[in-house]
RODO-2510 file (C-alpha; in nm, 4 decimals, decimal comma):
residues 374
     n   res          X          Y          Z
     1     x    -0,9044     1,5476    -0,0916
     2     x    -1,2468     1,6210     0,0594
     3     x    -1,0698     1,6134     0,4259
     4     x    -0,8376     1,8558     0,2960
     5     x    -1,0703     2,0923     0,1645
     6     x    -1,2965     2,0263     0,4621
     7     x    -0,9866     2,1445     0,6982
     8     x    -0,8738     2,4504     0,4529
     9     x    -1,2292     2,6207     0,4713
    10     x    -1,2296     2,5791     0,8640
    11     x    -0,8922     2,7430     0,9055
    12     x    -0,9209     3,0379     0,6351
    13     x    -1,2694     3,1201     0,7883
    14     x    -1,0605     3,1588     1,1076
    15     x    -0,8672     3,4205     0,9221
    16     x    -1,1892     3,5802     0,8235
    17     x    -1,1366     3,4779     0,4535
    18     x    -1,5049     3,2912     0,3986
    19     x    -1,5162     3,0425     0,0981
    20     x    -1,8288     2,7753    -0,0319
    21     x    -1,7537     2,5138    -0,1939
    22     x    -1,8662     2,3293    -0,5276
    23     x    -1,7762     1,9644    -0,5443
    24     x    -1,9084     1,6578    -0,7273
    25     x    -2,1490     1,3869    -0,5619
    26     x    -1,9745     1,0992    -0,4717
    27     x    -2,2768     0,8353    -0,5818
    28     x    -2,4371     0,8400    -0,9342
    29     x    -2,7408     1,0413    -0,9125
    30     x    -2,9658     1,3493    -1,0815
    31     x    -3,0248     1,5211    -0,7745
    32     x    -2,7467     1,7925    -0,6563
    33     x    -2,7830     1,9069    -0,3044
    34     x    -2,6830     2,1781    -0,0715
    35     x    -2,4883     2,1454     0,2523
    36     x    -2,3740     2,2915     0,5436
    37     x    -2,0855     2,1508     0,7491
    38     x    -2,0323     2,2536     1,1398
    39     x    -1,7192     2,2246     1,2379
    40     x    -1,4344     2,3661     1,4532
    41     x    -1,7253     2,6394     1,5096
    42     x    -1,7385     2,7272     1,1819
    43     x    -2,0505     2,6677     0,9344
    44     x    -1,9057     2,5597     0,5760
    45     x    -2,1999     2,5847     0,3067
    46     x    -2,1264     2,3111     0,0163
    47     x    -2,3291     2,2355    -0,3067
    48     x    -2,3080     1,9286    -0,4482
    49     x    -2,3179     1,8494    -0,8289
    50     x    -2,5293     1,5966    -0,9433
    51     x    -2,3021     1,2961    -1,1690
    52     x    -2,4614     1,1376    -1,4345
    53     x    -2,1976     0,9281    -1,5280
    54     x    -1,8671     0,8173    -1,5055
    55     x    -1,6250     0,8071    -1,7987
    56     x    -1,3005     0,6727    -1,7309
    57     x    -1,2849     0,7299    -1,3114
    58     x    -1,4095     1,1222    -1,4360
    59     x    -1,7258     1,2336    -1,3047
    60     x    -2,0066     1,3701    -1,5634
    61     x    -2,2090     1,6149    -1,4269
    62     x    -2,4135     1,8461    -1,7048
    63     x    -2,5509     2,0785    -1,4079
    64     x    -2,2241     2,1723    -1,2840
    65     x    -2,1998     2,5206    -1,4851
    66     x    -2,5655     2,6493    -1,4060
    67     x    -2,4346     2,5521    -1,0253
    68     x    -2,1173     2,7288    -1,0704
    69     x    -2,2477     3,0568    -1,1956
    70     x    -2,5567     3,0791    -0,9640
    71     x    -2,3351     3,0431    -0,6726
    72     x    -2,0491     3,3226    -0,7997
    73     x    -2,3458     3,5800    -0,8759
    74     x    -2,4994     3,4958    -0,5175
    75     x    -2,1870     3,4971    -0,3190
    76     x    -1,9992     3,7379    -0,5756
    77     x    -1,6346     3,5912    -0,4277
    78     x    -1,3193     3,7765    -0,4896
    79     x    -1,0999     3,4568    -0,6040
    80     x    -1,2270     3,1372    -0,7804
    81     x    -0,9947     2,8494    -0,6115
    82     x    -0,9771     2,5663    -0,8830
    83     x    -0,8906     2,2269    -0,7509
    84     x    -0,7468     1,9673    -1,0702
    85     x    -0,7459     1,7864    -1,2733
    86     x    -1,1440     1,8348    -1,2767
    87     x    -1,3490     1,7869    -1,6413
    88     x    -1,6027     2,0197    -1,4804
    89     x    -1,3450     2,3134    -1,3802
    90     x    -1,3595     2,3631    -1,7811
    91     x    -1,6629     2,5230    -1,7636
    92     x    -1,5186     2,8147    -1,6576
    93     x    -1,3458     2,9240    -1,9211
    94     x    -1,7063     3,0035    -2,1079
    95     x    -1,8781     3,1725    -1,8189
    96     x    -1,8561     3,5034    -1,8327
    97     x    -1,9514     3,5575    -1,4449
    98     x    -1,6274     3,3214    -1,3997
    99     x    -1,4185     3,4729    -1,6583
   100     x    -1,4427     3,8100    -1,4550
   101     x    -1,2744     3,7083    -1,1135
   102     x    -0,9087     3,5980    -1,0822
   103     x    -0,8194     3,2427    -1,1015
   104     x    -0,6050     2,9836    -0,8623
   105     x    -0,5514     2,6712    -0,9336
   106     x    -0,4555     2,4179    -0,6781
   107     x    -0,2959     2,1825    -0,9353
   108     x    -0,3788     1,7819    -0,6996
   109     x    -0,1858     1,5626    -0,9952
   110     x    -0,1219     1,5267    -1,3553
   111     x    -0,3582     1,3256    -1,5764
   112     x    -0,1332     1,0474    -1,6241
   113     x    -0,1609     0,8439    -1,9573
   114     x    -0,1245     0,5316    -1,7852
   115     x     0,0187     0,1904    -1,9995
   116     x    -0,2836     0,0295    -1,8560
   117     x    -0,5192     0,2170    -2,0061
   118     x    -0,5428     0,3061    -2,3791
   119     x    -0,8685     0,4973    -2,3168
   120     x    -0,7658     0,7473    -2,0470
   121     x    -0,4598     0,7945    -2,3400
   122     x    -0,6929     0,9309    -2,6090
   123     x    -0,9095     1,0873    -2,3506
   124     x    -0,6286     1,3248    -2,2230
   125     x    -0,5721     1,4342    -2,6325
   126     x    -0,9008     1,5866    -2,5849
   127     x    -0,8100     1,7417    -2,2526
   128     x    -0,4667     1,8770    -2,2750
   129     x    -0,6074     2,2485    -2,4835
   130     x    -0,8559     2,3270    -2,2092
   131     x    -0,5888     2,2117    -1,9310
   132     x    -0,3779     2,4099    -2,0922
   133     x    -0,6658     2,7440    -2,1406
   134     x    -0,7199     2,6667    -1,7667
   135     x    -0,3517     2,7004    -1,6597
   136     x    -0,2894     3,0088    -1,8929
   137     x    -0,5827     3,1886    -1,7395
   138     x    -0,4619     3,1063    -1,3968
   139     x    -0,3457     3,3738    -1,2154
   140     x    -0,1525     3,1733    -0,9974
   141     x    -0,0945     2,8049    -0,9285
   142     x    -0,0875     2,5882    -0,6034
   143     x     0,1458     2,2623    -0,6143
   144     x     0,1982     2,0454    -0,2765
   145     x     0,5555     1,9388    -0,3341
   146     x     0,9074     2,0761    -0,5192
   147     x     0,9039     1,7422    -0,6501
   148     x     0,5941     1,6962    -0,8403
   149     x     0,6148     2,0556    -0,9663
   150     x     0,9705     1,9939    -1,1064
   151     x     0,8185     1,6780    -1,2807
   152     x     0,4835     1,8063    -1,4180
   153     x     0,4676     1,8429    -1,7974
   154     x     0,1719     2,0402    -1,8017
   155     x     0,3205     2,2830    -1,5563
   156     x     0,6825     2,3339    -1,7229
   157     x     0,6058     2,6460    -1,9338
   158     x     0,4114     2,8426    -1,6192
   159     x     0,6560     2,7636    -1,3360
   160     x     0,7015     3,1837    -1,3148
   161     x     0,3107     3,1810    -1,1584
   162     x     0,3638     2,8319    -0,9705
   163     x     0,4214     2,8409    -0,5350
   164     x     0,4797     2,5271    -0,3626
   165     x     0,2049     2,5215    -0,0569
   166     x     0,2309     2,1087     0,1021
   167     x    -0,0951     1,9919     0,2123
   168     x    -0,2083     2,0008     0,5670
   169     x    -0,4491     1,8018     0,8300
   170     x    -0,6156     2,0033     1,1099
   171     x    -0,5441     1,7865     1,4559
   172     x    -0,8461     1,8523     1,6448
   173     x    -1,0557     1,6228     1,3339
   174     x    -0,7917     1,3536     1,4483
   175     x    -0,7938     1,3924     1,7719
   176     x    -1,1506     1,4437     1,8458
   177     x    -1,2904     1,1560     1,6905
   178     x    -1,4909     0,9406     1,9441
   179     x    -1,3720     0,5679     1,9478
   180     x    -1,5725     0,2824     1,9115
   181     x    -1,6851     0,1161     2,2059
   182     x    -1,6333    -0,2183     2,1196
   183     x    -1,2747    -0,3256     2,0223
   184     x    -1,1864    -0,5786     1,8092
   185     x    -0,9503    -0,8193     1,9474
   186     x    -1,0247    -1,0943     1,6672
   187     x    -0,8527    -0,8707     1,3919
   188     x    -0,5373    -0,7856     1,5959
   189     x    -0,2778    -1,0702     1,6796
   190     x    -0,0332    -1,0284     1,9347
   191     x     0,1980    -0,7319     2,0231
   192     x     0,4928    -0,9811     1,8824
   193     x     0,3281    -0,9614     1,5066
   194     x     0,3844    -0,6095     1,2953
   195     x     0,0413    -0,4440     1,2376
   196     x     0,0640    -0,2764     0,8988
   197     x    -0,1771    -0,0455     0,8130
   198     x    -0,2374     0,0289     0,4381
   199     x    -0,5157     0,3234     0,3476
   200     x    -0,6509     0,3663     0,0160
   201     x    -0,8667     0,3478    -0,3057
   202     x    -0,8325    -0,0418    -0,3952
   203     x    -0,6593     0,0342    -0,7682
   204     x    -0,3641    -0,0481    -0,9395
   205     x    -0,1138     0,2295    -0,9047
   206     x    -0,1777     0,1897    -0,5202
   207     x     0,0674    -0,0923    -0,5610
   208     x    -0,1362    -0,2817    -0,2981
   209     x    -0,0365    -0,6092    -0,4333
   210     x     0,3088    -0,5701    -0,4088
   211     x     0,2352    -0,5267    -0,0080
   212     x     0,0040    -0,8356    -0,0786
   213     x     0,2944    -1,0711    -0,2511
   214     x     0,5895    -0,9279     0,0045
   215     x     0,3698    -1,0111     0,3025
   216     x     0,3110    -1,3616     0,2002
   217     x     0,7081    -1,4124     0,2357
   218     x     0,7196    -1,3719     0,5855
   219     x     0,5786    -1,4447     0,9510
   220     x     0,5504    -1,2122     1,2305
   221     x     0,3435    -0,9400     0,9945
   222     x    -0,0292    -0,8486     0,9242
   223     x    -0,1624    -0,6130     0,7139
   224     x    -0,5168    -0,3926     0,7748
   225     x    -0,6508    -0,2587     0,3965
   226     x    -0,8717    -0,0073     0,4485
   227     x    -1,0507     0,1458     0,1491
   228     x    -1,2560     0,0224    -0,1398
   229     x    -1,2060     0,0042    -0,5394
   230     x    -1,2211    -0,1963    -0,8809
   231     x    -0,9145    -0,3971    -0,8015
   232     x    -1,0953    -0,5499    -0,4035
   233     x    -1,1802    -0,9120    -0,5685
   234     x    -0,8527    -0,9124    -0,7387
   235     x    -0,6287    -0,8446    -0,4616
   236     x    -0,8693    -1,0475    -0,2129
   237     x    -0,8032    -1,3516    -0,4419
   238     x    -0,4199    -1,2919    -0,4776
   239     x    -0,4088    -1,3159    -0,1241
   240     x    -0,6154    -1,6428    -0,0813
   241     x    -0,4117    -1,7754    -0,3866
   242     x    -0,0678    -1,6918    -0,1964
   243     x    -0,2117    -1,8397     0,1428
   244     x    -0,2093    -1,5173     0,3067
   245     x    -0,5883    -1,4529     0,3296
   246     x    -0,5102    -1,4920     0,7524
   247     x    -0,2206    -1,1998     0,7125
   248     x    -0,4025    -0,9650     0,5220
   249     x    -0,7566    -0,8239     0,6819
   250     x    -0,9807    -0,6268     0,4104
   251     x    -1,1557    -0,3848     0,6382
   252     x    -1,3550    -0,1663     0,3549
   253     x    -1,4725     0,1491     0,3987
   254     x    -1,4248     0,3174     0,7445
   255     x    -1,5950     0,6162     0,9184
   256     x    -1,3621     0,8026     1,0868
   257     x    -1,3666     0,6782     1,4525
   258     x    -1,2670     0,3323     1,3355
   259     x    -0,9993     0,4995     1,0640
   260     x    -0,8889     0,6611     1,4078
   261     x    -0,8780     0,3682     1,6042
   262     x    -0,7038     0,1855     1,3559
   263     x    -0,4130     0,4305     1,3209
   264     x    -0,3994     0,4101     1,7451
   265     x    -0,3310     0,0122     1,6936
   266     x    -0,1276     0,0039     1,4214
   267     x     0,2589    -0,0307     1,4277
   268     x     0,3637     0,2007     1,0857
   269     x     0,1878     0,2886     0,7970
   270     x     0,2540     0,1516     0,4332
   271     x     0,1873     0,3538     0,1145
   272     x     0,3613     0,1265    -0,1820
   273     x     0,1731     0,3250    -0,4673
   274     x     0,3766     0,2812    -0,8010
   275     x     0,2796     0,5586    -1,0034
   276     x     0,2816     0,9725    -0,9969
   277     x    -0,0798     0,9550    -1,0205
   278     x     0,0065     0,8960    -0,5583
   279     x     0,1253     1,2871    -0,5863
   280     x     0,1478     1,3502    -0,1783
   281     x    -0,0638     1,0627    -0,0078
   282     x    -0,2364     1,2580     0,2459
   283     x    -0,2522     0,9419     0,4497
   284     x     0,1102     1,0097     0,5419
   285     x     0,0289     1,3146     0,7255
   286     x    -0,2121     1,1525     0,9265
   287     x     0,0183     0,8325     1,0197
   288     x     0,2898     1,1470     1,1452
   289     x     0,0365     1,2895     1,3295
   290     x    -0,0362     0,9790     1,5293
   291     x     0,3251     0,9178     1,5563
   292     x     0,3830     0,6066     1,3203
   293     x     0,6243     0,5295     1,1325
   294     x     0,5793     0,5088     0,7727
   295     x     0,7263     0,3477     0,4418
   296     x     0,6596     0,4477     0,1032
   297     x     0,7359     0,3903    -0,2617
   298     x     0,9897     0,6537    -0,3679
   299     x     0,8116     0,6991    -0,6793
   300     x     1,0633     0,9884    -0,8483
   301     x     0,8264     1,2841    -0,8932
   302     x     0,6072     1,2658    -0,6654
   303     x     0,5871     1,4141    -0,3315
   304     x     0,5520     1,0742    -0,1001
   305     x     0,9325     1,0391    -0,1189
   306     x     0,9320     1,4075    -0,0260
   307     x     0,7110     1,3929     0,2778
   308     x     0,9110     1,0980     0,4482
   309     x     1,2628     1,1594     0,5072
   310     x     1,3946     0,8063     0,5197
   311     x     1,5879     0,7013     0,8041
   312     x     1,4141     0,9477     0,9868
   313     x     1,0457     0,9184     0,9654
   314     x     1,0061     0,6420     0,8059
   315     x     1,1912     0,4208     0,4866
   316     x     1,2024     0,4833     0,1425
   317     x     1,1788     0,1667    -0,1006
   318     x     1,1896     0,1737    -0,4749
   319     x     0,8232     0,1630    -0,6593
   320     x     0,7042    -0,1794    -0,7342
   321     x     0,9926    -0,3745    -0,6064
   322     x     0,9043    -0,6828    -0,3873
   323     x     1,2089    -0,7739    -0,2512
   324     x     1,2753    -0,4411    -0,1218
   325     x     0,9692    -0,4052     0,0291
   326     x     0,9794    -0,6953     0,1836
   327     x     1,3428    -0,6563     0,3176
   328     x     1,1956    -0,3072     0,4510
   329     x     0,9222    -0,4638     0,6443
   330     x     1,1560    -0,7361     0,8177
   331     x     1,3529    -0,4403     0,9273
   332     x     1,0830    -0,2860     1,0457
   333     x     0,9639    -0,6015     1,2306
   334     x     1,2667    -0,6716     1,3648
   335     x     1,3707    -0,3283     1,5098
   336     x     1,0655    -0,1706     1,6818
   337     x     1,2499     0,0706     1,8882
   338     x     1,2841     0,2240     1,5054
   339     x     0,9430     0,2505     1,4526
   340     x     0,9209     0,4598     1,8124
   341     x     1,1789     0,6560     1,6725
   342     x     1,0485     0,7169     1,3428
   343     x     0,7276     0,7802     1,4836
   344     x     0,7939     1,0712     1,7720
   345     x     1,0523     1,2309     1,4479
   346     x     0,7314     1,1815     1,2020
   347     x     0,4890     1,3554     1,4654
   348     x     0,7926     1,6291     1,5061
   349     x     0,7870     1,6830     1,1478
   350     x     0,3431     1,7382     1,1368
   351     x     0,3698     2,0007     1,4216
   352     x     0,6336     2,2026     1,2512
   353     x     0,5566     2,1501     0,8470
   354     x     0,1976     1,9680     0,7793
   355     x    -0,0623     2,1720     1,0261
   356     x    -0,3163     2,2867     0,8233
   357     x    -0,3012     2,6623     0,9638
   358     x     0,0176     2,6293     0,7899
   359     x    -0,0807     2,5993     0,4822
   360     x    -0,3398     2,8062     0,4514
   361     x    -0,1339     3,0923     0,5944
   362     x     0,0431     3,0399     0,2487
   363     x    -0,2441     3,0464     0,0724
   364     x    -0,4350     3,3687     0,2554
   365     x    -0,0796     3,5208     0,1687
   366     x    -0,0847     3,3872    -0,2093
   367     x    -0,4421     3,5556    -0,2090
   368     x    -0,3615     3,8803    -0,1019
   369     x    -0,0228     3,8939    -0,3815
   370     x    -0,3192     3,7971    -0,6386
   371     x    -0,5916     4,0315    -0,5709
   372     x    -0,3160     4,3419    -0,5001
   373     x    -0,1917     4,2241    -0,8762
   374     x    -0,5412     4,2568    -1,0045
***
């Protein structure tokens, strides 16, 4: 969500609405820091909160507050934009220099209370009253898709303060990246084999190995994994142990040139997450804007199935089912003046729904209905 957030300060600074952001540290560390981005012309000043820990894939980070209020009584803003679900956000609700401005909340997912994971079950008794303080305080709430919003638990009894505002990707951080100089001919096959790309945290409601275990049943098909995560040895060794290790290239971690170049190469771009935890997959917006087709899990409440209209931009498979998926990608294989379809409708779709100035129009106008209520 950091590109997101990234893009959303550069366009509402264009509409003279100026905003610093507070986010978490994305290493383990005691030092916090202070930042300032340049970009699009615009300088975006963020701190960063030290994490001590992490507890169950939540970040720990006992300096947070002091940050928090030191930056509202410097830059004394008129809203506080919440993004959850965020442990830290909590601290909020016992600042008084906090309590005093109006709230919105941009509401990213529900805490699921996954099967595979008794912990995070017993962890979310403890965090459903200040969830729920949070959202009662609110005075409005941000949700990227009809969808998830119709589907969220924790949202059903404040729907009357809830707007749907979909997530957006400024072009010109796309489009300007520089690509590498050196290609890399030894990790693309011929134009005759499908080049999958598949972006994302290496866990388990990514659904990766389902792409893993679909791809192993047929020829003519590779697949590029970007992105690290707990489940990387697991899925590396499913793919050796189903003699696909030369159809599925593990990339890792990308900066954003290479991310670029790959989405140039590739032919569409798969997203088989299984759970609602996947509420938009941002990653989808960026395969649209570089025209590819795309093919996701319809996972029923969340917004992926939402974002691709199948047929159109892309196809629609069931979560977690192999044979679909695979009988989706030997479509897709088979029928590449599809994919040129899908792609040119997907890259329609961006322009007219998923630019970011679009959605923070919505939200400059969701600002202005808050502060005239206040």
């Amino acid at each position: 969500m950091e590109t997101y957030l990234r893009d959303a300060m550069t366009s509402l600074s264009r509409r003279e609405i100026d905003s610093v952001a507070l986010v978490h540290q994305s290493e383990i560390g005691f030092r916090s820091s202070n930042e300032t981005y340049e970009t699009g012309g615009q300088s975006l000043p963020v701190t960063r909160a030290a994490v001590w820990i992490r507890l169950l894939f939540t970040p720990i980070s006992p300096t947070f507050p002091w940050l928090l209020n030191r930056l509202i009584k410097r830059h004394q803003p008129d809203i506080l934009h919440i993004h959850m679900p965020n442990v830290s956000a909590f601290w909020a609700l016992f600042l008084p220099s906090a309590r005093r401005i109006p709230w919105v909340i941009q509401w990213q997912s529900d805490v699921l209370a996954s099967e595979h994971s008794r912990g995070l079950r017993l962890f979310y008794t403890l965090y459903r009253p200040f969830e729920r303080a949070m959202l009662k305080r609110a005075k409005a709430i941000i949700t990227s898709s009809p969808p998830y919003l119709e589907s969220s638990m924790p949202l059903r009894d404040f729907w009357g303060k809830c707007s749907v505002i979909p997530l957006g990707l400024d072009p010109s951080t796309l489009s300007d990246q520089p690509l590498p100089k050196a290609s890399q001919p030894d990790s693309q096959e011929s134009t005759t084999t499908l080049q999958v790309l598949a972006i994302g945290r290496l866990s388990y409601y990514k659904g990766f190995d389902y792409l893993i275990r679909a791809v192993a049943q047929l020829e003519g098909i590779q697949v590029h994994l970007i992105g690290k995560g707990d489940q990387e040895t697991t899925l590396k060794a499913l793919a050796n142990d189903l003699c696909a290790g030369n159809k599925i290239i593990f990339h890792g971690q990308l900066p954003g040139n290479e991310l670029a170049l790959q989405f140039k190469r590739c032919d569409c771009v798969c997203l088989p997450s299984i759970e609602r935890t996947e509420a938009f997959g941002l990653v989808l917006l960026e395969a649209m804007y570089f025209a590819k087709a795309t093919l996701v899990s319809d996972v029923p409440g969340s917004g992926m199935g939402w974002v691709v209209d199948d047929g159109v931009t892309g196809l629609k498979i069931p979560p977690g089912n192999i044979a679909e998926l695979t009988a989706a990608l030997r479509f897709l294989r088979e029928n590449r003046d599809k994919i040129a379809v899908f792609g040119r409708n997907g890259r329609d779709k961006f322009d007219q729904q998923f630019h970011i100035d679009q959605s923070t129009a919505d939200i400059a106008r969701l600002y202005s209905r808050v502060l005239d209520a206040t």
